[in-house]
VMD Tcl script that draws the C-alpha trace (Angstrom):
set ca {
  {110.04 -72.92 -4.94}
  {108.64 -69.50 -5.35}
  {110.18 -68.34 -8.76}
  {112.04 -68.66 -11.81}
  {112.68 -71.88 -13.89}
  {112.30 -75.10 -12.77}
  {114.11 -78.04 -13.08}
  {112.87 -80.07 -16.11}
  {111.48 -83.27 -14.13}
  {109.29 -86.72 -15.03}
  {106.31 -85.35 -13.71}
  {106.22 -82.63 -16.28}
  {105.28 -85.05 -19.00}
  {104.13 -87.44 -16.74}
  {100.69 -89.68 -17.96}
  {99.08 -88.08 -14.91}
  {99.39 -84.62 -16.42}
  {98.17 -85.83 -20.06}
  {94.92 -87.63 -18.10}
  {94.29 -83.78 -16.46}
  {94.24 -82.37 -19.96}
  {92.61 -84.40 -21.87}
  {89.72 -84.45 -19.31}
  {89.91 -80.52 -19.41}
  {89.08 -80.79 -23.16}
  {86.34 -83.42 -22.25}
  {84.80 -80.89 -19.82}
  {84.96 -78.12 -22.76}
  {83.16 -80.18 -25.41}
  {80.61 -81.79 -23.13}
  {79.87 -78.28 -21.97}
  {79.31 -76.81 -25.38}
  {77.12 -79.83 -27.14}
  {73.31 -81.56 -25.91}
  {72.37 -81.94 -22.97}
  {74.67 -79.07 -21.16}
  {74.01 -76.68 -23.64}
  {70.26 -76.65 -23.54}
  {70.31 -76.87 -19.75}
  {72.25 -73.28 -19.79}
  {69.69 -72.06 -22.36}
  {66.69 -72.65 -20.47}
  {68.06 -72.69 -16.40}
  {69.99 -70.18 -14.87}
  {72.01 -72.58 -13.09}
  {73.31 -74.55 -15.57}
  {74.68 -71.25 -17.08}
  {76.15 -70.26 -14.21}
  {77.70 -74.14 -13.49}
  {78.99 -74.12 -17.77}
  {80.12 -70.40 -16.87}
  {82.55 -71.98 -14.05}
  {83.56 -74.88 -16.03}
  {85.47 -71.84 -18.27}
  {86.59 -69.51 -16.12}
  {87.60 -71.99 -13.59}
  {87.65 -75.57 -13.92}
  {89.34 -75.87 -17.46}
  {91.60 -72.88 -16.98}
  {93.36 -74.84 -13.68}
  {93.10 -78.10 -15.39}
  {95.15 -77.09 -18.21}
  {97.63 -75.32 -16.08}
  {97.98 -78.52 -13.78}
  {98.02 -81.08 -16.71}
  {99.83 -79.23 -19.40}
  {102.47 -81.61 -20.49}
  {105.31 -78.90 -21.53}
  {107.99 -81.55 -21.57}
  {105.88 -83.98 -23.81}
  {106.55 -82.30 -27.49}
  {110.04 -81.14 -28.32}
  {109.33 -78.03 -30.05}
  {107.06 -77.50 -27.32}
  {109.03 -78.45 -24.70}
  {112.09 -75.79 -26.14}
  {109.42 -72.84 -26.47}
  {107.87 -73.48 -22.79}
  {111.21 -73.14 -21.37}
  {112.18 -69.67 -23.38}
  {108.74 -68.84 -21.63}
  {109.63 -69.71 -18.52}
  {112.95 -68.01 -18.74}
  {111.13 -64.79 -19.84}
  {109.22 -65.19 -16.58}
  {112.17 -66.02 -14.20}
  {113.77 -62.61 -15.42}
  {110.58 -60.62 -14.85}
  {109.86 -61.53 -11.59}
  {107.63 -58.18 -10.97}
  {104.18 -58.39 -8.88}
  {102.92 -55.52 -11.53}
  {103.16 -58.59 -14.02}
  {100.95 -60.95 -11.82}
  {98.43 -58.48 -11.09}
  {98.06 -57.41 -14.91}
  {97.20 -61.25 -14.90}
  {94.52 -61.36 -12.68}
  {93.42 -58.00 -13.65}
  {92.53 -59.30 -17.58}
  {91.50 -62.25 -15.87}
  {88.90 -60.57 -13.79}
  {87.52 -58.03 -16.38}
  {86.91 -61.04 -18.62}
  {85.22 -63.01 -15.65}
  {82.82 -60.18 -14.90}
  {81.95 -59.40 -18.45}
  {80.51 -62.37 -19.33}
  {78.09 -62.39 -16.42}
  {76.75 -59.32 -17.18}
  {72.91 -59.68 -18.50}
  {74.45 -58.07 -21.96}
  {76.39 -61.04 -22.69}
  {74.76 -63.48 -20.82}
  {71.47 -62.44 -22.83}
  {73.47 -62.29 -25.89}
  {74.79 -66.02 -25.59}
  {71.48 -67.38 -24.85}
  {69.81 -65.68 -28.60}
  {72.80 -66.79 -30.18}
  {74.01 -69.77 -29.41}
  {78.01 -69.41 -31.63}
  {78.83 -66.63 -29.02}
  {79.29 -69.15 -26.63}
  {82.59 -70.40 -28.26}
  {84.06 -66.78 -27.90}
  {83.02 -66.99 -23.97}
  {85.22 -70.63 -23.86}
  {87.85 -69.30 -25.37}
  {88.30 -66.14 -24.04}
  {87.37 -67.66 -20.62}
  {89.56 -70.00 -20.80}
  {93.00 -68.33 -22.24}
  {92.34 -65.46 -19.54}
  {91.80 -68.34 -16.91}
  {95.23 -70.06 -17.99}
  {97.53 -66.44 -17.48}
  {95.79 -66.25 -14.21}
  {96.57 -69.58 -12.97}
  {100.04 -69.67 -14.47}
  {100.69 -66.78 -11.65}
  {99.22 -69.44 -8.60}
  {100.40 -72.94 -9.41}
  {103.32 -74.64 -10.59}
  {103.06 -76.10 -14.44}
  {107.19 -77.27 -14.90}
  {108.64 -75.74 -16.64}
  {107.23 -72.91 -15.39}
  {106.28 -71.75 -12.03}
  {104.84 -68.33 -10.52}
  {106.71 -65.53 -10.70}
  {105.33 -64.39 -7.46}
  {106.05 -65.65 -3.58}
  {104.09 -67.91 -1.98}
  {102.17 -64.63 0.12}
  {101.51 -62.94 -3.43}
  {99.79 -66.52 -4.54}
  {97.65 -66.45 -1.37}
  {96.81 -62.80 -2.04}
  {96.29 -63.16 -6.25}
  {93.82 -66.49 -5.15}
  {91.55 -64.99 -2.52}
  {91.14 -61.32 -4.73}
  {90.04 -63.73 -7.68}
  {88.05 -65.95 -5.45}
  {86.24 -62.24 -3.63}
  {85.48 -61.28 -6.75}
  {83.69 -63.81 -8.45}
  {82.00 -64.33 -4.68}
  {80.75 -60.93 -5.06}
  {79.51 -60.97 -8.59}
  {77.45 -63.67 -7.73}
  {76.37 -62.16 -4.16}
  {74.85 -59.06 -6.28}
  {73.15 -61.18 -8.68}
  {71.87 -63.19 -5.47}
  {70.45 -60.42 -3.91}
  {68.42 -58.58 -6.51}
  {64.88 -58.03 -6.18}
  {64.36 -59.64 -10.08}
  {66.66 -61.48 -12.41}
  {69.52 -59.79 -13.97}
  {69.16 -62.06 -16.98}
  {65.71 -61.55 -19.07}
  {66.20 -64.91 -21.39}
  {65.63 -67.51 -18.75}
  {61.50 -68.38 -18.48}
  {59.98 -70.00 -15.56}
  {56.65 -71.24 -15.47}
  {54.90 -71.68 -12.27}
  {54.53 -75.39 -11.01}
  {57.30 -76.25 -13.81}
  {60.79 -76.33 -12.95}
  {62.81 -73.62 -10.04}
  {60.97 -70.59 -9.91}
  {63.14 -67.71 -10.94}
  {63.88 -66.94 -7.02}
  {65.48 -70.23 -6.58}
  {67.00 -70.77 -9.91}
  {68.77 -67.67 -9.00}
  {70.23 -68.75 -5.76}
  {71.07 -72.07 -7.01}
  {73.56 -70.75 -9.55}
  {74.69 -68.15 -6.70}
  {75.58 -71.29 -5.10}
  {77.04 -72.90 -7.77}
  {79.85 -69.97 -8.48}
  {80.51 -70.29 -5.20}
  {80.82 -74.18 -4.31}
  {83.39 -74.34 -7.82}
  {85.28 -70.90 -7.19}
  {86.12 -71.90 -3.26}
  {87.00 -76.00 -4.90}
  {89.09 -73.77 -7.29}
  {90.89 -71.70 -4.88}
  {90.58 -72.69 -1.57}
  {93.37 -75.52 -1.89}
  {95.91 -73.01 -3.65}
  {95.12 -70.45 -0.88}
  {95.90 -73.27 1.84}
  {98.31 -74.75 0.77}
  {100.96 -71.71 -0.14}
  {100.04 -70.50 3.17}
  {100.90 -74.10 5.01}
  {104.12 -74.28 2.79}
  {105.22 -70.24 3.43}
  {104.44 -70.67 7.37}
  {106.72 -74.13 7.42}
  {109.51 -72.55 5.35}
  {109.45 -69.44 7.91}
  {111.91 -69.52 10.89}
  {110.22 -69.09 14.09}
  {109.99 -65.37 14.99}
  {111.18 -66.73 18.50}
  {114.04 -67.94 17.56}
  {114.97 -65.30 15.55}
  {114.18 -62.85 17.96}
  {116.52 -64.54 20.52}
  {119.24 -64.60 17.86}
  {119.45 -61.00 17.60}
  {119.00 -60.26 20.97}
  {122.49 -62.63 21.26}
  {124.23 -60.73 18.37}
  {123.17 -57.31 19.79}
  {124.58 -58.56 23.55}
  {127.41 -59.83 21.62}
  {128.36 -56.66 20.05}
  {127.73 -55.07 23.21}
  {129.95 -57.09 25.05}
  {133.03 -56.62 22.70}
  {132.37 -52.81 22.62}
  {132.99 -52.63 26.19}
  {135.61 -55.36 26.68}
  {137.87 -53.16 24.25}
  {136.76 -49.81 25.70}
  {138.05 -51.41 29.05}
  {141.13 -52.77 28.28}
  {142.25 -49.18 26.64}
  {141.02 -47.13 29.64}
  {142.87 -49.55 32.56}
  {145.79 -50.78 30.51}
  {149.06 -49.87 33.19}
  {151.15 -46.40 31.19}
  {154.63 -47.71 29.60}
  {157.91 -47.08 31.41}
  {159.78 -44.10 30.35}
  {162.79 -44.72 28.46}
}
mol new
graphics top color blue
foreach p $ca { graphics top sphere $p radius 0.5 }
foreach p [lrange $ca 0 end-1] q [lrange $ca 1 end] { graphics top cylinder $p $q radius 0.2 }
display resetview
């Protein structure tokens, strides 16, 4: 299925799906309370690792787990949503997804408002939440959540996943490869701890490890299901090839049948 409404199924209230969310809003409170959030205070790595857990983690767990079907009010204004989306089908719609998506990804690692959440610690309930709403209109546009489903092909998934997945790749590639921290709130002390060089690769390696766990699978797996649902080029090739001889053939049957056909007898 690459569009439109689906079908309104078991597994879309299913206790599977309810398990999915309710450990997405496990994730979000053990990331904001002791001992995660004086790890990200004081190490650059847990930052970047409870930065993930927003923008990534939670946002595909809610998508995967959200159980539409479960409420009935709920149920009735998830499927006016999803019939919105099956009549707006455009790409310019997905990409205004990841777009916002992106632009809230990248603003909260900049040393602004990564600095910002470590002198005051409230700020980092706007960062969940804005993380985390951006990160759910993102991954509506890559996964299926009945009753909705992307608007977008399985090729536009593929494409949508790996930008997202770049990006947030080379965010943390530039923050990798400066000569000094971006991010003047985390201390080190020497003989204590990672030193700054190595708390900063760590948490390159962190945005990595959960953005390619994040992605990687969607990115697979619409390409395995587009390249099975494809005929094979072959084949198809061969079938024209036929028609076009076909064609052909006919063409010239009737042009030869007017030019030796014997003259009538005169009257």
């Amino acid at each position: 299925m690459t569009g439109g409404v689906a079908e309104r199924s078991p597994s879309s209230s299913s206790p599977a799906r309810r398990w999915c969310i309710g450990a997405a809003a496990l994730l979000i409170v053990a990331a904001l309370i002791p001992p995660v959030s004086v790890w990200a205070a004081r190490d650059e790595y847990a930052e970047a690792l409870r930065f993930s857990i927003f923008a990534l983690v939670v946002p595909a767990m809610v998508v995967i787990g959200a159980p539409w079907g479960f409420f009935g009010r709920l149920a009735r204004k998830a499927g006016a949503v999803a019939e919105g989306r099956r009549r707006h089908p455009e790409l310019v719609r997905s990409i205004a997804f990841l777009v916002a998506d992106l632009v809230v990804v990248v603003a909260w690692r900049t040393p602004t408002l990564v600095d910002a959440v470590s002198r005051r610690r409230w700020l980092v309930l706007g960062e969940a939440v804005s993380l985390v709403v951006a990160g759910v209109g993102l991954w509506l546009e890559l996964v299926e959540s009945p009753p909705m489903v992307p608007r977008s092909a399985r090729p536009r998934r593929v494409v949508l996943a790996a930008l997202a997945m770049w990006t947030l790749w080379t965010v943390a590639y530039i923050e990798a490869m400066a000569r000094s921290s971006w991010y003047r709130d985390f201390h080190h002390v020497a003989g204590t701890g990672l030193s700054a060089a190595s708390d900063r690769q760590v948490s390159t390696i962190a945005v990595w490890a959960v953005a390619a766990l994040a992605f990687m699978p969607v990115i697979f797996w619409n390409l395995v299901q587009w390249l099975r649902s494809e005929d094979d080029p072959d084949d198809e090739l061969y079938r024209l090839l036929r028609e076009e001889r076909r064609r052909s053939t006919g063409v010239l049957g009737s042009a030869g049948d007017r030019t030796t056909a014997p003259p009538e007898p005169p009257l």
